[in-house]
N, C-alpha and C positions, 0 to 999 in steps of 0.2 A: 841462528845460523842460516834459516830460509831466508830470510831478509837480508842478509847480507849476501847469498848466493842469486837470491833475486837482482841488486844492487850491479854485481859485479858481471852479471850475464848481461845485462842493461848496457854498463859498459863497454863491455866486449862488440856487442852491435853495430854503438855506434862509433867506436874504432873501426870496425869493419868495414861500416857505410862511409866512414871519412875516406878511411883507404881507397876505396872503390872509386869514388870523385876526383880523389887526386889524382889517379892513377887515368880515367875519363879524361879528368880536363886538361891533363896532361899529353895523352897520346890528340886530342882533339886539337891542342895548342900545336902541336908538331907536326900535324896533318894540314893545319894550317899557311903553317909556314913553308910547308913542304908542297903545298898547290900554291902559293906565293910566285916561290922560287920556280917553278916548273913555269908559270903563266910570265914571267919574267923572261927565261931563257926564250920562251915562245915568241915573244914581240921583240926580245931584241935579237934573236939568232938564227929562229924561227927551227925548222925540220927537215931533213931530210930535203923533199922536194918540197914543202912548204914556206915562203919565203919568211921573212922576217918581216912583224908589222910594221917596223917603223919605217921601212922603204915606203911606204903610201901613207902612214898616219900620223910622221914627225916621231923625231927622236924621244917627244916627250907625252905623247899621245894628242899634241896638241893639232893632228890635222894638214890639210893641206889647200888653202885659199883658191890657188894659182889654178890647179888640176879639180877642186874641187872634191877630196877627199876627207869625211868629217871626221873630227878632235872625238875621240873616245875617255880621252883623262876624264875623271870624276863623275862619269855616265853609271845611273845603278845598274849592279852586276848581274841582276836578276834579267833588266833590260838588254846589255850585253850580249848576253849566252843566248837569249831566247831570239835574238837578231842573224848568232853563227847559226843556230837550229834552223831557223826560216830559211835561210842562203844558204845551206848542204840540202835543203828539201828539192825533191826533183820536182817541178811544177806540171807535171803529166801525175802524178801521186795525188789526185783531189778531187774526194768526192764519189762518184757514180760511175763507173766503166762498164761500156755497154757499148756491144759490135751491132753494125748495122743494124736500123729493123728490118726485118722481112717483112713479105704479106702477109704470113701467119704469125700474129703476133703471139702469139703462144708457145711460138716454137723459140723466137727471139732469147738467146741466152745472155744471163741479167750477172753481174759479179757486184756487189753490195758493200762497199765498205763503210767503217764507223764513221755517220755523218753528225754534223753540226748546225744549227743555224750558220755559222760565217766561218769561213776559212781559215785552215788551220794554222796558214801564215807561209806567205811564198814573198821573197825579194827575188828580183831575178838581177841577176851578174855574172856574169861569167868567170871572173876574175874568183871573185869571192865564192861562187857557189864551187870551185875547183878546191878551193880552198878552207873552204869549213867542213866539205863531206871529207877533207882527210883528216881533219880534227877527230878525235875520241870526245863521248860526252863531259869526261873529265878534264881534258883538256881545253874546251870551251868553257866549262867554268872555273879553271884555272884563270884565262887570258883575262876573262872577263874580271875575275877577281883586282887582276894586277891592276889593271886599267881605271876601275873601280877606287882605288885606291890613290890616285897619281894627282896630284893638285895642278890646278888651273887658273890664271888669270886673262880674261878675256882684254884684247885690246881693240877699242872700240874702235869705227872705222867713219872716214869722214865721208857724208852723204848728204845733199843736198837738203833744204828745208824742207820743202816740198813733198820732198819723198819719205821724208821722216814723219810729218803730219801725217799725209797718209797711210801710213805702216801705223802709226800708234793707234789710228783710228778703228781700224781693223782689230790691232791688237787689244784694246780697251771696250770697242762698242761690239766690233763683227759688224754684220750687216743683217742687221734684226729685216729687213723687210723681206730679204730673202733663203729666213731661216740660216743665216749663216752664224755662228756665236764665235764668241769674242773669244783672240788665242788664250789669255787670260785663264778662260773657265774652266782649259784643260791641263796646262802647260805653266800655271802657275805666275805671280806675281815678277812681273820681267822678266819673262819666257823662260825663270830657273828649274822648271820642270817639277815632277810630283809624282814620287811613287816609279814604281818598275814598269807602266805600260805609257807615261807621258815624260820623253827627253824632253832636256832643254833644247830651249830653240839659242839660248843668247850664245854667243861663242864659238858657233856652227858657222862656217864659209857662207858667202851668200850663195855662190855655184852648187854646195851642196843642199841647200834649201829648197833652190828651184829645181835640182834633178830629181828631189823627193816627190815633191807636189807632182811634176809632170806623169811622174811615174806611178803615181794613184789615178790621174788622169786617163794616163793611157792602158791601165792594167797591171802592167809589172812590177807594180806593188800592192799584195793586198794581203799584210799582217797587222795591219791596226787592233788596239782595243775595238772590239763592239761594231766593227766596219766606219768607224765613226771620222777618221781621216779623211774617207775617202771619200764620206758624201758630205765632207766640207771641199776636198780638194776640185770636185766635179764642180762646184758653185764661183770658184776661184777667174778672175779673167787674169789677163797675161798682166794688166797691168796692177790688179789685189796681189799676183807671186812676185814682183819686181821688190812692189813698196814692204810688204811685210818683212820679207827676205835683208830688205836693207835696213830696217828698223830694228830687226834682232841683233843684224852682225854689229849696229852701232852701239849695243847696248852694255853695260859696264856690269862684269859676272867676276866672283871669284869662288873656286872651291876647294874644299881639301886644303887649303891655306890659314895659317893663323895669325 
């Protein structure tokens, strides 16, 4: 009888534990679909005052050439969300705040916030930074979700020889003499990107390539991994962002496609 009440308590368990998973992976599956759905209505209908993304990033997340507006389709959702975070960030929010010094520097009152070696991640827009501080955290990983999910076929764009040599050159060597390294190393094999902190480059507008780079140049962007964009972007002359920029746009990408 103990053996067999042993037996049948055993069972009971893991009935229990099955129930419990199903019931998990169930309400998990539905939560799913239900920040699907919500990142869905977002980009095509958008909020309230929040516009609708596809008016600036194409009906299919594919982007915007002409305006220079980048394709979000099949960008990882980790990388997404963490791009709405940087662009709701107020860029006056980094770092060390601290009112004048006086002559007594002792008296100087000091306000300390949680620092880091590199910044916490600031894009500056105005467009966008209006527009992801009304996003909820859940709702940036909603959008991102969707977008995350939307298949892409890049169509390559026609570019002189020239320019194309030297874009791949860049892309494949970098410029070893002046510590500059190859897109390649980060951005993966024909710029299809790697992981949640290196987007693809291939299928990106070429306008939006170059407003990137400029904007590590000039400051108002500095959410890279490791600060490590920026002091490739700082190495960059007008005519390495021309050719790179049109070496990617020409390059044959597809994602989320079968």
């Amino acid at each position: 009888m103990l053996h067999k009440a042993l037996w049948l308590g055993l069972l009971l368990t893991l009935l229990s534990v099955t129930l419990v998973f199903i019931f998990f992976h169930r309400s998990d599956r539905e939560g799913t679909l239900a920040s699907l759905k919500n990142g869905e209505s977002l980009a095509l209908q958008g909020r309230n005052t929040i516009p609708a993304c596809v008016s600036c990033h194409g009906q299919a997340g594919e982007g915007n050439d002409a305006l220079g507006y980048p394709r979000l389709a099949g960008l990882n959702a980790v990388y997404l969300a963490k791009q709405l975070a940087d662009f709701a960030r107020d860029p006056l929010d980094v770092g060390v705040k601290m009112e004048s010094i006086s002559r007594d520097y002792s008296k100087t009152p000091r306000i300390y916030k949680d620092l880091t070696i590199y910044s916490p991640g600031i894009r500056e827009h105005a467009g966008m930074h209006n527009i992801a501080k009304a996003l909820s955290a859940d709702e940036k990983r909603d959008v991102a979700a969707y977008y995350a999910g939307l298949p892409f076929i890049a169509t390559p764009k026609a570019i002189d020889f020239q320019t194309l040599e030297r874009g791949r050159d860049l892309a494949l060597r970098g410029k070893p003499e002046f510590q500059v390294p190859r897109c390649e190393a980060c951005h993966g094999p024909n710029g299809e990107g790697f992981g949640e902190h290196f987007p693809p480059l291939a299928g990106q507008p070429i306008q939006y390539l170059l407003n990137q780079i400029n904007q590590w140049q000039r400051g108002a962007r500095d959410n890279d991994h490791l600060s490590m964009m920026k002091n490739v972007a700082n190495m960059l002359t007008d005519g390495d962002k021309l050719n790179v920029a049109a070496y990617y746009s020409n390059r044959s990408y597809r994602v989320n496609v079968e």
